[in-house]
Structures are given as structure tokens and as C-alpha cells.
C-alpha positions, 0 to 999 in steps of 0.5 A: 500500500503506498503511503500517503503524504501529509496534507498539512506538513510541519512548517519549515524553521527558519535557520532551525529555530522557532523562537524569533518573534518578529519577522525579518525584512524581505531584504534579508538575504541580499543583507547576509550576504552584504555583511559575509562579503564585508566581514569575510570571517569571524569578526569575534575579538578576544583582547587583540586578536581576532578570530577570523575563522571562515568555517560555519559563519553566522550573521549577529545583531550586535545591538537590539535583535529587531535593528536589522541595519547592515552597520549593526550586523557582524559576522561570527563563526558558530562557536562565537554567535552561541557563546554570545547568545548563550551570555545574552539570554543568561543576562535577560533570565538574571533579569527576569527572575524573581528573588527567592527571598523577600527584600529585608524591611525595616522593623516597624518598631524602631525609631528613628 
């Protein structure tokens, strides 16, 4: 019996992942591959060096994930892009999370 295909297929990832909340311009593609015949390799910058690598390149955002301009676009090789995103959404859980801890109040029996 030969298999049937599914009617409604599961939509495609973008980039394989489904977490991006807003949509990217339609100019995007021709800014991807504005920003990889600019930056050439991996732009990631340790003290004075930098790394240069030219294998599994990613285009970052370095400000706001929604400023989609050429000039705040670089260029990082996989490693570096999730390194930096891994600090990035450490940094938004350490804002978002509530103390365990109430904050110490002052006794309301003491004088001032």
C-alpha cells in the first residue's frame, strides 16, 4: 500500500529555530550576504586578536535583535554567535527572575 503524504506538513524553521518573534525584512538575504562579503570571517575579538575563522559563519545583531541595519550586523563563526547568545539570554533570565527571598524591611518598631 503506498503511503500517503501529509496534507498539512510541519512548517519549515527558519535557520532551525522557532523562537524569533518578529519577522525579518524581505531584504534579508541580499543583507547576509552584504555583511559575509564585508566581514569575510569571524569578526569575534578576544583582547587583540581576532578570530577570523571562515568555517560555519553566522550573521549577529550586535545591538537590539529587531535593528536589522547592515552597520549593526557582524559576522561570527558558530562557536562565537552561541557563546554570545548563550551570555545574552543568561543576562535577560538574571533579569527576569524573581528573588527567592523577600527584600529585608525595616522593623516597624524602631525609631528613628
Amino acid at each position: 500500500m503506498p503511503r500517503k503524504i501529509q496534507d498539512n506538513p510541519r512548517p519549515r524553521k527558519e535557520s532551525g529555530r522557532m523562537w524569533r518573534s518578529e519577522p525579518r525584512p524581505t531584504d534579508w538575504n541580499a543583507r547576509v550576504e552584504f555583511v559575509k562579503r564585508r566581514d569575510k570571517s569571524c569578526r569575534w575579538v578576544d583582547g587583540d586578536t581576532v578570530c577570523g575563522s571562515t568555517e560555519r559563519l553566522e550573521v549577529h545583531h550586535r545591538g537590539a535583535a529587531d535593528d536589522h541595519r547592515v552597520e549593526m550586523l557582524v559576522l561570527l563563526c558558530r562557536r562565537h554567535h552561541a557563546k554570545v547568545t548563550g551570555q545574552q539570554a543568561a543576562e535577560a533570565r538574571r533579569r527576569n527572575r524573581i528573588p527567592r527571598n523577600r527584600p529585608a524591611e525595616r522593623h516597624p518598631g524602631l525609631i528613628d
